[in-house]
C-alpha positions in Angstrom: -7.2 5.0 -11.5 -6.9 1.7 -9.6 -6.3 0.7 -5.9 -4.7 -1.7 -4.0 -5.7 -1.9 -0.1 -3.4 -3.8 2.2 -4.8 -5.0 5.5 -1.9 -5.7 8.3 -1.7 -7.1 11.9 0.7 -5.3 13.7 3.3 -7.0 16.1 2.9 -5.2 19.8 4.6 -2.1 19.9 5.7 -2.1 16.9 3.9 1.3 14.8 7.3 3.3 15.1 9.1 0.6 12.9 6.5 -0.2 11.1 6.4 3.9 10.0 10.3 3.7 9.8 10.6 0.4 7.5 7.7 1.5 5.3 9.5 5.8 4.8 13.1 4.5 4.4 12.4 1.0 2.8 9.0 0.4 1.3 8.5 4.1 -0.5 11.4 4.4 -2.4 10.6 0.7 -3.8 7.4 1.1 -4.6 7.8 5.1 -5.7 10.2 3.1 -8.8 7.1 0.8 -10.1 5.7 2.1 -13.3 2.2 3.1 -12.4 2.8 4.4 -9.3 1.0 7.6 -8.0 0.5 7.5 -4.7 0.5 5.8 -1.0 -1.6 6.6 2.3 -0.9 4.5 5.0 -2.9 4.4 8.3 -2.2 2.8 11.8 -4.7 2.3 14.3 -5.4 4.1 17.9 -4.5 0.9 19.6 -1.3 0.5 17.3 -2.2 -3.6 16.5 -4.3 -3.0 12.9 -3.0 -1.2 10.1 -3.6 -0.5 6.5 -2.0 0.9 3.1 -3.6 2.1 0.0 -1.9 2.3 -2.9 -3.3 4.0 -6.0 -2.0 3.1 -9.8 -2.9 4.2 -13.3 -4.5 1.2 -14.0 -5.0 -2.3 -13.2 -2.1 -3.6 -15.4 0.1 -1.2 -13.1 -1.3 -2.4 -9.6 -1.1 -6.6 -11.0 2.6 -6.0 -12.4 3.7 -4.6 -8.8 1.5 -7.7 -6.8 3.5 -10.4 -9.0 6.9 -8.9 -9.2 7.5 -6.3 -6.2 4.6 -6.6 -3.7 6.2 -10.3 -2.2 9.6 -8.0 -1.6 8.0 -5.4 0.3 6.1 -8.3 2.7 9.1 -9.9 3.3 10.9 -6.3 4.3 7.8 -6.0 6.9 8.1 -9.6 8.0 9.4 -8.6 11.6 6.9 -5.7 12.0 3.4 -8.2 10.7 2.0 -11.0 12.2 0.2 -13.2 9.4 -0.2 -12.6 5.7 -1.7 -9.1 5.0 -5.1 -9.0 3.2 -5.0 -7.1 -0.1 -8.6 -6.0 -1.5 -8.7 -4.3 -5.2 -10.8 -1.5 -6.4 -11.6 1.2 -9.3 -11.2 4.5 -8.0 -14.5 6.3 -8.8 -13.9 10.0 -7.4 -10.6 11.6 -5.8 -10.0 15.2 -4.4 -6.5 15.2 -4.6 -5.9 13.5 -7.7 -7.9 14.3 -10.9 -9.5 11.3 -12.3 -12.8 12.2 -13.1 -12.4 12.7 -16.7 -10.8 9.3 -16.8 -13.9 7.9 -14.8 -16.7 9.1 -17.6 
């Protein structure tokens, strides 16, 4: 399993859209891209800092939706962002919800 984390400044006063554009326009986007399995999203107390993680079957999955989709779903999040959002890869080593670890060894 693979991951994709997306770093975001937040416009002021803005978490409630934020929420709103990414459940009713981001999810069912992204939930389409082969690969897919899941997306946790978190907002900071102060509401300014927020990030997504988005976990694939594999690398090939994560790099197809950063070239073809991911530029989409920025651009739907334009008025809600300030800046361009920081993504960070990684190899999923160990899950609870999901079960990767015979894929891991």
């Amino acid at each position: 399993m693979f991951a994709r984390r997306v770093s975001m400044h937040l416009k002021p006063n803005s978490v409630a859209q934020f929420t709103e554009k990414e459940e009713k326009e981001v999810l069912p986007v992204i939930r389409l891209q082969k690969g897919f399995r899941d997306l946790i999203s978190f907002v900071s107390p102060s509401g300014t800092e927020a990030f997504a993680i988005t976990l694939w079957d594999g690398p090939e999955s994560a790099e197809a939706y950063n070239r073809e989709t991911y530029p989409r779903m920025v651009k739907l999040l334009g008025n809600v962002i300030e800046g361009t959002p920081v993504v960070d890869t990684y190899n999923v080593c160990n899950s609870t919800y999901h079960k990767i670890a015979a894929a891991a060894a």
